[in-house]
N, C-alpha and C positions, 0 to 999 in steps of 0.2 A: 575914626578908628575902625569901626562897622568895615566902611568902604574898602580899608586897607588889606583887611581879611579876606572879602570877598576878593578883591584884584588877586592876592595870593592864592587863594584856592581856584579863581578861576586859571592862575597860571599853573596850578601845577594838574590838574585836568588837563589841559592844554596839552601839557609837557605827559602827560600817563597814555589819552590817546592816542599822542604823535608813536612814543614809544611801542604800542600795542599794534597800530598799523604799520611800523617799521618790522618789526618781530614777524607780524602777517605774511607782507610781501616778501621778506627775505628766505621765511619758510617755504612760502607759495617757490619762490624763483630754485630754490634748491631743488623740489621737488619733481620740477619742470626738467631742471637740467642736471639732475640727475638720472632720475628714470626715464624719462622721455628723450632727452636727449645725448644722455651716456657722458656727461662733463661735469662733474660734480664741482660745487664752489669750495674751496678747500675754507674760506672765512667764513662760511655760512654757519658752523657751529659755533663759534667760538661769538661773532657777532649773536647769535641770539641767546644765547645765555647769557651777553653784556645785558642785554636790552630787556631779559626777563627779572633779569635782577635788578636793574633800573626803575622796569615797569611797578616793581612790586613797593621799592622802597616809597616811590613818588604818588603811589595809590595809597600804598596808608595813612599818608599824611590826609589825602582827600577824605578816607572810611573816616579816620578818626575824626576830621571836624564835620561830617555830614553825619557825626551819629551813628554809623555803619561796621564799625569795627568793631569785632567782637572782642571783648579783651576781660580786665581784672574788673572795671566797673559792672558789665553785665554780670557776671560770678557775684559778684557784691549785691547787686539786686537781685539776682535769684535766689541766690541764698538766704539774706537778711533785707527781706521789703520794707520793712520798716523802720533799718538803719539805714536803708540807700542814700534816702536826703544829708545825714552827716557824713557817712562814708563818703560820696561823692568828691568833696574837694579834698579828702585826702587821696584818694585814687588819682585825683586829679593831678596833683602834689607828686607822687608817684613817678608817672608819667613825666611830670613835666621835668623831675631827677633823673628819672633814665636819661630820659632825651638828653639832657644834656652833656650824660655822662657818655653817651654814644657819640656826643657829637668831638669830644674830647679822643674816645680811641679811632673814631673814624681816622680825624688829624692827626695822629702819630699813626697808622696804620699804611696813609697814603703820604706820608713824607718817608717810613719805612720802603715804601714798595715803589717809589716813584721812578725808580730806574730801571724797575722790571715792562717788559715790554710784552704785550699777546704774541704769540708766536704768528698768530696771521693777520693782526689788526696792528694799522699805525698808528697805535696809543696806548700810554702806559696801564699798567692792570690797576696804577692808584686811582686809575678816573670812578670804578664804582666806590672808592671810601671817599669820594668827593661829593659823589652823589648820596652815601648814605650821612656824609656830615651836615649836607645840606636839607636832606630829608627828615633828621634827626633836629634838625634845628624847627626847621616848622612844627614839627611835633609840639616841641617846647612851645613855641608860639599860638601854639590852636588853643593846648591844654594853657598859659597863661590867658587868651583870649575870653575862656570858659570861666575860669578864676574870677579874672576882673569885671566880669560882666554877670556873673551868678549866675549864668542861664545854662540850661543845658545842650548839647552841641547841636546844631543847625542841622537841620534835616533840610536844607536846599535841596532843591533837582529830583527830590526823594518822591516817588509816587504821583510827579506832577505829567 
């Protein structure tokens, strides 16, 4: 089960810096040819605020199980150190509701919107509620991961 998590979180790294290097280059090439070269890419905006909102959904999932998200659990430890330890899995609890309730309006939000189109991308606008139902789902899955295993979230990759 361990291994399973890891494969996940190393996919969705994967999937956050392909993102982040796509948003790079596409800003880089606008900039290029806009100013420098006087031809502006008329999809360059509209692509990179797919891809920042992409990038963001798909990096929480990573903050959250690498420990790195700052959220209601930190507020809970700073506030009450010495409830933290039973707070914790209801924060955790929390989380793992939200997510799934997100992962619920994501799917009616992109079966709503699936016929709307970007006006400069050939793709409909429901692909980020696809991304965030899918982001939303690991969420569930980190924070069950935490649950079932009592530990606190994996600080991988963290300060190594």
């Amino acid at each position: 089960m361990k291994a399973f998590f890891r494969f996940l979180d190393g996919v969705a790294t994967a999937l956050g810096a392909l993102f982040v290097a796509g948003f790079t280059l596409i800003m880089l090439a606008d900039v290029v040819c806009r100013y420098w070269l006087k031809l502006p890419l008329a999809w360059a905006a509209e692509a990179t605020v797919f891809l920042f909102q992409v990038t963001c959904l798909v990096g929480s999932t990573v903050a959250l199980r690498r420990g790195m998200h700052f959220g209601l659990g930190q507020l809970m430890h700073d506030l009450f150190p010495s409830f933290s330890r039973v707070l914790r899995p209801v924060v955790t609890l929390i989380v793992v509701g939200t997510s799934l309730l997100i992962v619920w309006l994501a799917i009616r939000m992109a079966i709503q919107s699936w016929n709307a189109m970007y006006v400069t991308l050939p793709m409909t606008q429901a692909t980020v509620y696809v991304f965030m139902a899918v982001s939303a789902g690991l969420l569930a899955l980190f924070g069950l991961e935490s649950l079932l295993t009592g530990a606190e979230p994996a600080n991988e990759g963290v300060g190594e």
